[in-house]
N, C-alpha and C positions, 0 to 999 in steps of 0.2 A: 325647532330642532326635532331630530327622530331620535328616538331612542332603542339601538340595538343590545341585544341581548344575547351576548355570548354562552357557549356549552359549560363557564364554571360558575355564568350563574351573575355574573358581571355584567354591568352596561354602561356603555358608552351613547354621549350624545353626540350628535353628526349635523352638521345642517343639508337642506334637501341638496339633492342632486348626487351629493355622496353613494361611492359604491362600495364595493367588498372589497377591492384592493385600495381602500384608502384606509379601511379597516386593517388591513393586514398591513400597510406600510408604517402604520400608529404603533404599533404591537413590536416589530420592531423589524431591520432589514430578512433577514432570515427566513423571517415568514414571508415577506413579502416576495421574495423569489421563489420557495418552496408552493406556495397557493398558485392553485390552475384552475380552479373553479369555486362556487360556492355551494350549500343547501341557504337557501333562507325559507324562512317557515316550511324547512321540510321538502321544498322544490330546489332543484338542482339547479343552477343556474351560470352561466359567465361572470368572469369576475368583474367585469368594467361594468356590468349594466349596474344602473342607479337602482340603490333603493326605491320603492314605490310606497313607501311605510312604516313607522315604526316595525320592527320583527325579530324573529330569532336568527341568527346568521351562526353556520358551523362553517371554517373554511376549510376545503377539500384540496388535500396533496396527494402525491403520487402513494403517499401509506395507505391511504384512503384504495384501495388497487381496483374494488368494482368501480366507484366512480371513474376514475383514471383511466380504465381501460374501456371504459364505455366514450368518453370523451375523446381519447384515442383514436379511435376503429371509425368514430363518424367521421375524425378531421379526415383522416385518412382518405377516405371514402371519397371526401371533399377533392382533395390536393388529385385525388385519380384522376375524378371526374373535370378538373381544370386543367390536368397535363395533359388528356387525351384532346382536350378541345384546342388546346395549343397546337399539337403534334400533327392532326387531323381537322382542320379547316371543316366546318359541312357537318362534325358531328353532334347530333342532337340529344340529350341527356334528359334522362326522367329520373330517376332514383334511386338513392344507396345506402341504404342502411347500415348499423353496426350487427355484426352476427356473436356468436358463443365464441370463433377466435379470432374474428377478423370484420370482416368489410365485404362490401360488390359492393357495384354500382354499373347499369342496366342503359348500354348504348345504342343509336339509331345509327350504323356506322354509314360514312357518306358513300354513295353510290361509284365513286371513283376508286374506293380502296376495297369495300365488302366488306363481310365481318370479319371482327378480328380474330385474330386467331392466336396462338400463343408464343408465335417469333414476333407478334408487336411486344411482347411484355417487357423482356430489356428493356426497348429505348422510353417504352413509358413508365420503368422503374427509374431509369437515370432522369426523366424528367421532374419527376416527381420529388427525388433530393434534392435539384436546382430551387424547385419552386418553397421546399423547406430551408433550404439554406438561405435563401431571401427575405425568409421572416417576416413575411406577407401580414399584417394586422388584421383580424376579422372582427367585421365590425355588422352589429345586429341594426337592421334598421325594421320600420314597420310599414305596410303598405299596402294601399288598399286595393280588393281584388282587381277592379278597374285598368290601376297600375299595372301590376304583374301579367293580366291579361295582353296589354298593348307592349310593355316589354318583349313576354315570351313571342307574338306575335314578327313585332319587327326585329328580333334573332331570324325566327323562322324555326323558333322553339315549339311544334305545332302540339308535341305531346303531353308538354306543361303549358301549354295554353287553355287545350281540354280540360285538363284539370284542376288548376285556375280557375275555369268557367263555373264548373259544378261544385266549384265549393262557399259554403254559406255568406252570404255578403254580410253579414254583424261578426264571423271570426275575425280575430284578431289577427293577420298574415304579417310573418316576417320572413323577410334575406337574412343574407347574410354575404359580404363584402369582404372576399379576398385580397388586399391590397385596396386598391380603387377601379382592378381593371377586370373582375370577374366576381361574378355573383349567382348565388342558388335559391331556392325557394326552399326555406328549410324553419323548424322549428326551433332548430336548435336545441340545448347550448351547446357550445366548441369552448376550446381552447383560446387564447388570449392571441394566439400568434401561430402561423405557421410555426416558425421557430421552434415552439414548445414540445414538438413530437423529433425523437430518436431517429436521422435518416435512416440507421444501419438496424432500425427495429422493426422494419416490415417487407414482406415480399409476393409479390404475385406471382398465386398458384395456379392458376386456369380459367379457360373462358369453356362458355356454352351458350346455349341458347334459352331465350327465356322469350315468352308471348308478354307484350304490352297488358300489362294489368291482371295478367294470369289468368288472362283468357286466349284459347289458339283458336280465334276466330279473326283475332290483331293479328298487328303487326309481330314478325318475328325480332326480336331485339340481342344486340351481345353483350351477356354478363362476364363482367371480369373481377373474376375474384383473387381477394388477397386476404394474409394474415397480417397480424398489426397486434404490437406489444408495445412495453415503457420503456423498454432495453434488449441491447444483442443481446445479452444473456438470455431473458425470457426466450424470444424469437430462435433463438438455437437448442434450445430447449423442446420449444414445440417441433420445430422441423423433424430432432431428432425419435418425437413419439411420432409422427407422423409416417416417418420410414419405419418404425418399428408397427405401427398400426398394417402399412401394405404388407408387410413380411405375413401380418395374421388375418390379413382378409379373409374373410367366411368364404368368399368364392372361388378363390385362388388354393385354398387349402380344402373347401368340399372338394375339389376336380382331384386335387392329389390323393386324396383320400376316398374319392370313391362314393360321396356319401349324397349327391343328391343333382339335377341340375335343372333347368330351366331354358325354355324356349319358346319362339313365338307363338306356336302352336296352341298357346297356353299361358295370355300375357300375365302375369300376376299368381300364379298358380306353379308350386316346386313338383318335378318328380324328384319320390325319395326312393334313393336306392336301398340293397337290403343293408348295405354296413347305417346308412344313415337312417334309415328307418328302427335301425337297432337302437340307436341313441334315443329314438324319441320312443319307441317303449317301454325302454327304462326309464327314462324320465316321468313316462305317463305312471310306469309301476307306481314307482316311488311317490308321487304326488296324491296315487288312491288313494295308498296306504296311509299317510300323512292325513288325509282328510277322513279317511274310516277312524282313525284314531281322535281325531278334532270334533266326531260324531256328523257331519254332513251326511248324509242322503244324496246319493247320484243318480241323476235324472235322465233322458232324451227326451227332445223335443224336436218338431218338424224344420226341415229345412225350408218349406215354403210357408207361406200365410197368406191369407186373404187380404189387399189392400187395403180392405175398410180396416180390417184389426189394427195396421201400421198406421191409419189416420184415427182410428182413441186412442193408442197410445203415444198421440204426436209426430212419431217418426217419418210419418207420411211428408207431415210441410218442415220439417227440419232436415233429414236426410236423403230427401228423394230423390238429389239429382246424385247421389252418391252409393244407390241403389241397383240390384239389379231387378228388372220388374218382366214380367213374362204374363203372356195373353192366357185367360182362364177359359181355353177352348182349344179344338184341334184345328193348327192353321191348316189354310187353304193351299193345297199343293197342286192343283191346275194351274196351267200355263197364265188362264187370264181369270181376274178379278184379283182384290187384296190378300195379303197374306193372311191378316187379320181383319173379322168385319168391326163397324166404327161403334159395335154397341157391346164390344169386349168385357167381360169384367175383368179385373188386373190382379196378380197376385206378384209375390217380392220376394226374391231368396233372402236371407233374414243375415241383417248385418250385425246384428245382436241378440242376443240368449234371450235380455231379460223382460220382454209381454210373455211371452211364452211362459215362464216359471213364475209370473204372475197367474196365468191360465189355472196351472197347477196347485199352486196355492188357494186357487178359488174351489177347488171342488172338495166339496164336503164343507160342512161347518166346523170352525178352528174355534177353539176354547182359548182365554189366554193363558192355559196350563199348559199347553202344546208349544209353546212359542218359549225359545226361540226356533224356530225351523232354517235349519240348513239347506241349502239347494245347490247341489252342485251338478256341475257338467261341463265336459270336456267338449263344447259345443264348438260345430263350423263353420265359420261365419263369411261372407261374402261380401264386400264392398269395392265399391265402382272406380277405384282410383287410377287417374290418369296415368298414361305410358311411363309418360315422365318423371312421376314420381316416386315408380316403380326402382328396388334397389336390392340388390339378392333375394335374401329369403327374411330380410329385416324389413320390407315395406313390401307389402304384397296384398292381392287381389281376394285369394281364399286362403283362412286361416282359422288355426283352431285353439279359442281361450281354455283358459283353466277358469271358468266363470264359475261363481256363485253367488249366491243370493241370500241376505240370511235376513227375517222376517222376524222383527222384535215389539216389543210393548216400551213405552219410552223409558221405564225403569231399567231397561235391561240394557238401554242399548252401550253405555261406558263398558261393562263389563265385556260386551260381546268382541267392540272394538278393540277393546288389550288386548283380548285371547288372540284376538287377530294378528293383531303387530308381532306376538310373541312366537304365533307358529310360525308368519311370515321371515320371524328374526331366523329360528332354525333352517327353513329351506335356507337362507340364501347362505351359512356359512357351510351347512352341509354339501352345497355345488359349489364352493370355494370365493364367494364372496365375504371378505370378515368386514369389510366395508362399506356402509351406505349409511345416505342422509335425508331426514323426514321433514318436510314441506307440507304446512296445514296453506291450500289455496280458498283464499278467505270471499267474499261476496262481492260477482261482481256491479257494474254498473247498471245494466240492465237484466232482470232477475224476478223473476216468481215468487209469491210466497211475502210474508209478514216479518217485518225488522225483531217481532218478537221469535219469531220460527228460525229466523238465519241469529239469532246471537246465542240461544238455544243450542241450535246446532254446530256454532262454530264453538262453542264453549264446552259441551259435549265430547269434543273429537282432542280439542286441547286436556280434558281433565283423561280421557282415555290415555293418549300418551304419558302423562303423569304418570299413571296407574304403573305404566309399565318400568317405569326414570329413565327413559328418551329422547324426553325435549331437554338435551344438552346438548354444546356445541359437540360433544365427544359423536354425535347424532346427526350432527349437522340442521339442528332444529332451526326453521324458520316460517317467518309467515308471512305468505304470498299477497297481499294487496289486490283485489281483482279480479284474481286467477282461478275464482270458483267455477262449477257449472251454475248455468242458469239457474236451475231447480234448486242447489244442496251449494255446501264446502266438501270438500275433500282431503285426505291426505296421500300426499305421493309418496313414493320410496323412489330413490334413485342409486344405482348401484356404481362404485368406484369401480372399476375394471385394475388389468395387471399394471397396465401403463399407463396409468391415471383419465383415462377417460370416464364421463359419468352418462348413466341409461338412463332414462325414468321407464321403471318398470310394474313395478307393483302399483296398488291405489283403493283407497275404499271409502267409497261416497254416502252421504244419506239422501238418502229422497224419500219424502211424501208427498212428492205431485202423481207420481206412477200408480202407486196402490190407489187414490183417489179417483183416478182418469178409467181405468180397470174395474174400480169398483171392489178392491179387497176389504175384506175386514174379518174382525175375531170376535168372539162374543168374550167379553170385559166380565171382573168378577162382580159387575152390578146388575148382569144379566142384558146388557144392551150393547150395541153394536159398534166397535172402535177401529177405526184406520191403524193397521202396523205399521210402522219403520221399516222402510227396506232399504237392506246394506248393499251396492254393489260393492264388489272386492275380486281383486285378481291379485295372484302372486307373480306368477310369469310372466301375466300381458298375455300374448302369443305364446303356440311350442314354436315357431318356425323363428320369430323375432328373438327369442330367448335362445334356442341353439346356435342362431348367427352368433349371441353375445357372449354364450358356451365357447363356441370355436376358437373366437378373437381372445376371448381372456384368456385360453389355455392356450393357444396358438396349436389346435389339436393336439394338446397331449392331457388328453382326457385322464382323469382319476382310474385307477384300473376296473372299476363299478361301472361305468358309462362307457367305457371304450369299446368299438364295436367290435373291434377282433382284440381280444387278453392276451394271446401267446402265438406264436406261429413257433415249429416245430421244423425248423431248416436242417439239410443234411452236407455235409462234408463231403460224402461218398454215397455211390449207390446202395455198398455195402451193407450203410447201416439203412436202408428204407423198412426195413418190417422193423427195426427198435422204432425207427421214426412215428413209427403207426401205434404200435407200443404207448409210447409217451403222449400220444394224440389222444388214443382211447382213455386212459389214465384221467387226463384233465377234462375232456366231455363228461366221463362219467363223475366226476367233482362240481359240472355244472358248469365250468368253463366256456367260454367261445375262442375255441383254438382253430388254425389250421396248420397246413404242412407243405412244405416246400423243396421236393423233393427234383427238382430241374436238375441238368448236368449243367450249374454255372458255377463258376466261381464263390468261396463262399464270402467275401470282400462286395462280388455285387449284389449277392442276397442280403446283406447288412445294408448297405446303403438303399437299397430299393425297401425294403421295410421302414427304415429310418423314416424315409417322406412319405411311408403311409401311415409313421405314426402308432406302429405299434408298441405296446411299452417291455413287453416282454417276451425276447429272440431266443429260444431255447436250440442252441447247436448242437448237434449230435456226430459223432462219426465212431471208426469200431472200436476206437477204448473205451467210448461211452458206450455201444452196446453191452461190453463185455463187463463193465462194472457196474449197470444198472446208473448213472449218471447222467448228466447233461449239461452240456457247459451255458449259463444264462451271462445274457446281455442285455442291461438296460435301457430304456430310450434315454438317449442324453451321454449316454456314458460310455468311455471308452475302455475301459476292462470290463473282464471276465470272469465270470464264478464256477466254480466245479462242485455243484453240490448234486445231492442223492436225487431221484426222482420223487422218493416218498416226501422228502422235503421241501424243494420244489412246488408240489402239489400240495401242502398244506401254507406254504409263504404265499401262493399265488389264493387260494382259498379265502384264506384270512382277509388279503388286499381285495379282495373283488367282492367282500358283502358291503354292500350299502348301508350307507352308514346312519340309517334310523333301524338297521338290524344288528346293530354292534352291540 
């Protein structure tokens, strides 16, 4: 007999063969129709597969909603990928994973039809409820490469054939069995049934194109994505942040607003305009100022380097092909011979701050009286990301962090990391974030460094947040399994946005592989020579990633502190243009960024043309407002009208526009 051991602590005895739904059908009917899956010792699993052991078994329902909707989104995936091969004879299937709200799954479309495109999507959503309404059984079986190899084979499945080949012959390979009359090479676990998933709870959003293996030296393939929930409700829920997310697209509302744009010319790389260059020197303001306060030290360092420097300190065989790398000579510009000769030495526009502010750290001899040392810099950094991956000014080629570095003694470094979190807590409610959640990503699989150095330092990062009382669900505290760097654990910040979408933004890591590879150190109070702890940390990530998530959370209606133009100064009549200048000069000389609108239009299309550029404050004027020193204000958002003084006016708009670490 096995003997399981349920979440209150209870066990039941089973004899072999038993699985998790014969657990839950014991327990009573209720349960047994509510369970869609199980954990046993901690692994997620189907609910028919047999136990393999005595264990602990928690059974997994739709309350359960991360399991559930990860189970979801793979069947899904599944049910795509067997109604496209219905619908389309010829078409060959590689892989679909489950995403953050949905599904793909990545097709070889047959040579008779092309790729698809997204008038296929109806008839392969209607297919795909047929194939749920059937209630198709999925069933796990196991199989050795051999197998799968000569299956995918005589399909003529040639791109999971490949893959099949190259993979380990002592793993353990499972299918998994749609009914009896289609099957995938998966690891599973799913769902008990087709049946199990809500037809009316997913829907396909769009295709593109995706390279076999995500490399464009393959085949090009079509990816067809979808969303996938437990229920309409969910699923109409998301659609409708979804339209509410393109209404505040960063790109759609930069162009309205004037504030920055992007072209071939320049793949990966934003021109900013002067309104949107305004936003990011206030933002820079504001961030100095915060970090002059937090006691940092702000730095520059070179935008290029010698390649040997990026091969000590690693970046050379880790990031190289993500690098830009330029010849340490003046090319050859005759017609004939190479550009560059083959005995070049190589230098790399630098995809990150921190060898360099290690450089800095090394000169001169550090006491550990001096420590902790701040290093900051609003550095710009460079990295080689493909076209494709390219996405406004939120994933991009050249960009500039709010990097710092702070260089501690092991004693210090708890306290360093609160102070961190706690400044990090102020910027983000100060740009109107009251919401985010901290994620300590713990060590992962393969990894650097001594079991005593990583529990050290994950224990470290965990009593740090303590320090600040954080790690609460109110915080959204949790801990990532895996998801460390190589070198260190980390902690994330992730920011909830207006319409509930979540960033990961912030982050601050330890490492002592860096200072070692570098060669840092401090003279210790026993007069001998010790390795510091160095913190990366970033608040923003990016400026240009962070003003995307500026734009989108405000839907540009920036706080009146950020907003690039405060007041525009519209006229009625030509009459009133010298008051209009009047009331112009007035708020410049307060410090203001006004303009004036002094056109012969309509003053209905001067409102509305302001409106979508997002200014927050319309001061009209015509000759009763010259005549009584006046001006009529208008809100952004709002459909009435205020008659107030100019002196007033000019003190409300004052007030609104100091930043709010100068209140």
């Amino acid at each position: 007999m096995l003997s399981i051991t349920l979440p209150d602590g209870s066990v039941r005895e089973v004899p072999p063969g038993s699985t998790p739904a014969d657990i839950a059908a014991a327990i009573g009917p209720g349960l047994a129709k509510a369970a869609i899956a199980a954990r046993v010792d901690g692994e997620l699993r189907d609910i028919n597969r047999p136990f393999e052991g005595s264990s602990h078994l928690a059974l997994v329902t739709n309350r359960d909603e991360a399991d559930a909707l990860e189970l979801a989104r793979h069947d899904y995936a599944h049910v795509l990928a067997e109604a496209v091969q219905e619908l389309f004879p010829g078409t060959q299937i590689t892989f679909g994973p489950s995403t953050d709200d949905g599904f793909y799954y990545d097709f070889a479309a047959p040579a008779d039809h092309g790729p698809f495109t997204e008038e296929d999507l109806p008839l392969i959503e209607e297919r795909m409820r047929k194939i749920i309404a059937a209630d198709k059984p999925l069933r796990r079986e196991v199989w050795t490469r051999e197998q799968l190899i000569e299956r995918w084979k005589q399909q003529g499945e040639t791109f999971k054939a490949e893959w099949a080949a190259e993979l380990p012959e002592d793993e353990e390979l499972t299918v998994y069995w749609s009914g009896g009359d289609w099957l995938d090479m998966c690891r599973g676990p799913h769902l008990a049934s087709t049946g199990k998933l809500d037809p009316q709870a997913f829907k396909l959003t769009r295709v593109s194109g995706a390279y076999w293996r995500g490399d464009q030296k393959n085949a090009m393939l079509s990816r067809i994505y979808g969303t996938g929930w437990l229920n309409k409700k969910q699923l109409d829920a998301h659609l409708h942040m979804l339209e509410e997310a393109a209404k505040r697209d960063h790109r759609k509302i930069g162009q309205e607003m004037d504030l920055f744009h992007l072209q071939q010319e320049a793949h990966g790389s934003v021109f900013w305009h002067p309104k949107g260059y305004m936003i990011w020197r206030q933002l820079e303001a504001y961030m100095r100022r915060r970090l002059d306060m937090g006691g940092y030290e702000e730095v520059k360092t070179p935008q290029v380097m010698d390649a040997r420097q990026w091969e000590r300190s690693g970046h050379w065989g880790k990031y190289r092909e993500n690098m830009f790398v330029i010849p340490d000579e003046v090319p050859n510009i005759e017609d004939e011979g190479a550009l560059v000769s083959e005995d070049a030495d190589w230098m790399a526009l630098k995809p990150m701050n921190c060898p360099a502010h290690v450089l800095i750290f090394r000169q001169g001899i550090k006491s550990y009286r001096d420590l902790p040392i701040r290093m900051a810099e609003f550095g710009c950094c460079h990295r080689n990301e493909p076209h494709g991956a390219l996405h406004g000014i939120m994933r991009v080629r050249q960009f500039t962090q709010d990097d710092a570095h702070i260089f501690v003694r092991e004693d210090q470094l708890v306290e360093e990391v609160a102070k961190f979190i706690d400044l990090l807590d102020a910027v983000y409610k100060d740009l109107g974030f009251e919401k985010y959640a901290i994620k300590l990503a713990l060590r992962p699989e393969k990894r650097f460094g001594s079991e005593e150095m990583w529990d050290w330092s994950e224990q470290s990062l965990r009593d740090a947040v303590a320090a600040t009382g954080r790690n609460t669900p109110e915080y959204g505290w949790e801990e990532l399994e895996g998801e460390g760097a190589f070198y260190a654990p980390k902690l994330e910040f992730h920011l909830t946005d207006a319409i509930g979408r979540t960033w990961q933004v912030g982050t601050i890591q330890t490492d002592t592989v860096l200072p070692k590879r570098l060669d840092a150190s401090y003279i210790g109070e026993d007069g001998e020579r010790h390795r510091p702890i160095m913190l990366h940390r970033a608040i923003l990530g990016s400026f240009e990633r962070f003003i995307g998530i500026l734009i989108e959370h405000h839907a540009g209606r920036f706080p009146l502190w950020l907003s690039p133009v405060q007041a525009v100064v519209a006229t009625i009549v030509s009459e009133a243009d010298d008051y209009a200048h009047v009331v112009r000069d007035r708020l410049a000389a307060a410090g203001l960024r006004v303009e004036t609108d002094l056109r012969n239009e309509k003053i209905n299309y001067k409102v509305r043309e302001h409106s979508l550029a997002k200014v927050p404050a319309l001061l009209v004027v015509g000759k009763r407002e010259a005549e009584e020193g006046t001006v009529a204000v208008r809100r952004l958002g709002s459909q009435g009208q205020e008659i107030v003084s100019l002196d007033e006016i000019v003190a409300r708009l004052v007030k609104e526009a100091t930043p709010p670490d100068l209140v």
